[in-house]
N, C-alpha and C positions, 0 to 999 in steps of 0.2 A: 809675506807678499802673497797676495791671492791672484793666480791667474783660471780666467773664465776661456773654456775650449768650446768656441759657440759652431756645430754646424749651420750654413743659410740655407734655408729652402727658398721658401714662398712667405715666411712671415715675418711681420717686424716686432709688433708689441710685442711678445710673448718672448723676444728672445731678449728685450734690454728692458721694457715697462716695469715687470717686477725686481728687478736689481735696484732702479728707480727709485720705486713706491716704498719698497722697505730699506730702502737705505743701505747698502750691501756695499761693503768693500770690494772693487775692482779694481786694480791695481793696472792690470795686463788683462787685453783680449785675445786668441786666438781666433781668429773668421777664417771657417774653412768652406771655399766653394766647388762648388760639384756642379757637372754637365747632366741637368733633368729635361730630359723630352726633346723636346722643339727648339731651334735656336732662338725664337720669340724665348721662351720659357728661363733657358740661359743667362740672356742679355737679361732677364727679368730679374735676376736671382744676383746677377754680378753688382746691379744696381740699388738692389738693396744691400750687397754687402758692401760697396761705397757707401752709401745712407748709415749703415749702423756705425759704421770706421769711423764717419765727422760723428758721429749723433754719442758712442762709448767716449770718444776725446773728450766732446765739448759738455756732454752731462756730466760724466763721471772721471774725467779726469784721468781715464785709462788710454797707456800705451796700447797699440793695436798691431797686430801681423796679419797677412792674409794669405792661406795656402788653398790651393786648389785640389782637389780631391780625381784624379783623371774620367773614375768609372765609380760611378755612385753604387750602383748594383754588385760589384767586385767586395763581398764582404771579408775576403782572406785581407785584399788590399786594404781595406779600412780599419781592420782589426789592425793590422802591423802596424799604420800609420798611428792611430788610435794610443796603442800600446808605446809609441816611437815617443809620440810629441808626452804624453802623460810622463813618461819616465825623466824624457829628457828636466820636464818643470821641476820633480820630484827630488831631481839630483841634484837641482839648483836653491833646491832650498823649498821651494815654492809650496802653498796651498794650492789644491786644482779641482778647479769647481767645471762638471762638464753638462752642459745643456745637450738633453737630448729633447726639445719639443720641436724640433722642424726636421729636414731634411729627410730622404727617404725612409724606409725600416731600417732596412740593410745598413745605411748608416747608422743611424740609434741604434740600433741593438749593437750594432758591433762595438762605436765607441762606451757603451754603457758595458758591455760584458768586460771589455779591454778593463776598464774600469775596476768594476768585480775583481778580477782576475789579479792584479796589481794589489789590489786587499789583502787578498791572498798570500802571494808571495814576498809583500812585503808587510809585515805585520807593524813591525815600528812604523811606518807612514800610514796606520790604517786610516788614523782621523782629519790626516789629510788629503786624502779622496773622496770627491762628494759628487753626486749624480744627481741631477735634479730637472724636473719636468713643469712645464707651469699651461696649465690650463686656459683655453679664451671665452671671455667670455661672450662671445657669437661668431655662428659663422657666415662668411658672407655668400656661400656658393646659393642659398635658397632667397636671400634677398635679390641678388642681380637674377636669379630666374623670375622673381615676381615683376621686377622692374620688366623686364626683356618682355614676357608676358602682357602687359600692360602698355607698354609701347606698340606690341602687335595689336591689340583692340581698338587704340587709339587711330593707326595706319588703317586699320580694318574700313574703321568708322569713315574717315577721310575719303578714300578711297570710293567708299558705297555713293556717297555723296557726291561723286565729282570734282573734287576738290584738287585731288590731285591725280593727274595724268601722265607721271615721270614713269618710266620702264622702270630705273633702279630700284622705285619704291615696291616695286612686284619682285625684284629681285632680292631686298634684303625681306619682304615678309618671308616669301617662300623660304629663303636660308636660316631665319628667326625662329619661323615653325618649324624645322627641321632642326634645329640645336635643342628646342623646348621638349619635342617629343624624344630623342634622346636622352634631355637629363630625367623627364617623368618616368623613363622606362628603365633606366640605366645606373642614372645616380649621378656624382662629380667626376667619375673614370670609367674607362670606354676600353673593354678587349684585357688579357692578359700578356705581358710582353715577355716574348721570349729571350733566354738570355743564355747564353753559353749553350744552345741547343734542347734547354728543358725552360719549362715552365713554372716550376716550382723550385727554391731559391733556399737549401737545408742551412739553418741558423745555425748551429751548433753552438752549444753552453759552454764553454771553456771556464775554467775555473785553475787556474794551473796551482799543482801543487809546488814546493820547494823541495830543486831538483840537483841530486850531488854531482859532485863533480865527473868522476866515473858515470854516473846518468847522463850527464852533459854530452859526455863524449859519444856514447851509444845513440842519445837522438842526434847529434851532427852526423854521425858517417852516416845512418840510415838519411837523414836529407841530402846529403851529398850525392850517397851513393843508389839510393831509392832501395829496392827489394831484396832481402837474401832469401836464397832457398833452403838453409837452416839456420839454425843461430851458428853452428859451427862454422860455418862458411863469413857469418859474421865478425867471429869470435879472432880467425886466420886474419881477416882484413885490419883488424883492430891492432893486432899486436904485431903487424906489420907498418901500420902507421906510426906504433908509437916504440918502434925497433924493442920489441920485447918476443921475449921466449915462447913460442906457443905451447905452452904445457897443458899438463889436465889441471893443474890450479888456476891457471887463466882462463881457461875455459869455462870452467864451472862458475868463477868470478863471473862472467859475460851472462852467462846462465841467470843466475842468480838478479842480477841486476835486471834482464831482459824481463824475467819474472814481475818484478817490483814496477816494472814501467807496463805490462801489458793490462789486459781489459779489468784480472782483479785485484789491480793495484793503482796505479795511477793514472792509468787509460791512454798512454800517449804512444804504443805500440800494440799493433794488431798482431794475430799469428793466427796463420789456416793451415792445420792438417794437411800435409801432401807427403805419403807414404807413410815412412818414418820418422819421417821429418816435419818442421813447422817452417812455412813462410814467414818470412819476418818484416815488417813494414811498419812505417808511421800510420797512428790512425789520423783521421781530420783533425783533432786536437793535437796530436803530437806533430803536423805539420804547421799549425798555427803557432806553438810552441818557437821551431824551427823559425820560421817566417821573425817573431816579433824576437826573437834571439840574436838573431845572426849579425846585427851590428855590435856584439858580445866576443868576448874571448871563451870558451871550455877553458877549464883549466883542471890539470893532470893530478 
């Protein structure tokens, strides 16, 4: 059974045409919508994923679900979700073919690495993870500027002539030529949006490796418990959780394993020098870890 995990942005063709055209088994669609911009932009986006839900049924004969993504730009949340819905298919048996040609970056990338990442870790299901992107062939943003364009020449003309003496018509040239010299100076997007107080939005590559079980356990209490100020102090919390002896053989066990998970090993624990000691923390991949885990058991 092949289920297709389609983000919606803004387009239609490119997320069901080539399924279409080459003849592609779809079985199962996932449509997942997300809040971009403007409520105009929204209701834009809800409506074509109604559109695709009849249009997947009735072409191709696919079951349809539709989730909502809260915050498009939140890539930790769309990695987890990303990571959530893939596994869940995965365990059901399923093929899982993920579109990434629409919806914002932050999306794409994140369910395309989830993706990746899931390769990874699950080696037997490699050939049933597939990512795939489909090209359009035109865009429309330079055609409705030419139209737009040419509708102002046309009012221009009218205008000069007498023709017509409506205010409104002075009103949408003026706002007409004011959207044109926008897009000629600007392009299809306008300003950078700030988003959790910065401007700039770090992807991070997540590739997770397969992680033991004692690993397991070290990255839960670091997300549980956030920062220690050595690994020994980590090492106390551990074997207090798991009513064991703190000895120097547990210790060194903690050690060792913290080792194997930090920056030259498998990157999902950071550690900064302070004194004698090292901080011990999740790096952003070891909380993304954490994140797309945690509907998971550790196990001892």
């Amino acid at each position: 059974m092949q289920t297709h995990i389609v983000p919606v942005g803004f387009d239609y063709d490119r997320l069901i045409a080539p399924l279409v055209r080459d003849q592609i088994d779809v079985d199962r669609v996932i449509l997942l919508e997300g809040a971009v911009g403007s409520e105009a932009n929204v209701e834009y986006s809800r409506r074509l994923s109604e559109k695709l839900e009849t249009d997947f049924r009735n072409l191709l004969g696919a079951g349809t679900e539709r989730f909502v993504l809260e915050d498009v730009y939140d890539y930790d949340e769309a990695f987890e979700q990303a990571y959530g819905l893939i596994t869940t298919e995965l365990d059901d048996g399923h093929e899982v073919w993920v579109n990434v040609a629409a919806m914002p970056r932050t999306v794409s990338f994140a369910f395309a690495t989830a993706a990746n990442s899931l390769m990874v870790e699950r080696q037997d299901d490699r050939e049933a993870i597939h990512t795939y992107y489909t090209a359009p062939e035109k865009y429309l943003e330079t055609e409705l500027a030419e139209e737009l364009r040419a509708g102002i020449d046309l009012l221009e003309d009218l205008e000069s002539e007498g023709e017509l003496e409506d205010d409104r018509v002075a009103e949408r040239l003026e706002s007409a030529r004011g959207l044109l010299a926008e897009f000629d100076e600007r392009g299809t997007t306008i300003g950078a949006k700030e988003i959790d107080g910065q401007h700039v939005v770090e992807l991070p590559v997540a590739s997770f490796s397969n992680v033991k079980p004692f690993e397991e356990l070290i990255l839960y209490k670091l997300g549980e418990d956030g920062e220690f100020d050595s690994v020994s102090e980590l090492a106390e919390a551990l074997a207090r959780e798991l009513n064991e002896e703190y000895t120097d053989s547990f210790r060194s066990k903690v050690i060792y394993n913290v080792d194997r998970l930090g920056p030259g090993g498998k990157g999902y624990i950071e550690r900064e020098e302070h004194g004698k000691s090292y901080r011990t923390r999740l790096s952003r991949i070891g909380e993304l870890w954490v994140r797309a885990h945690s509907n998971g058991e550790a196990t001892s």
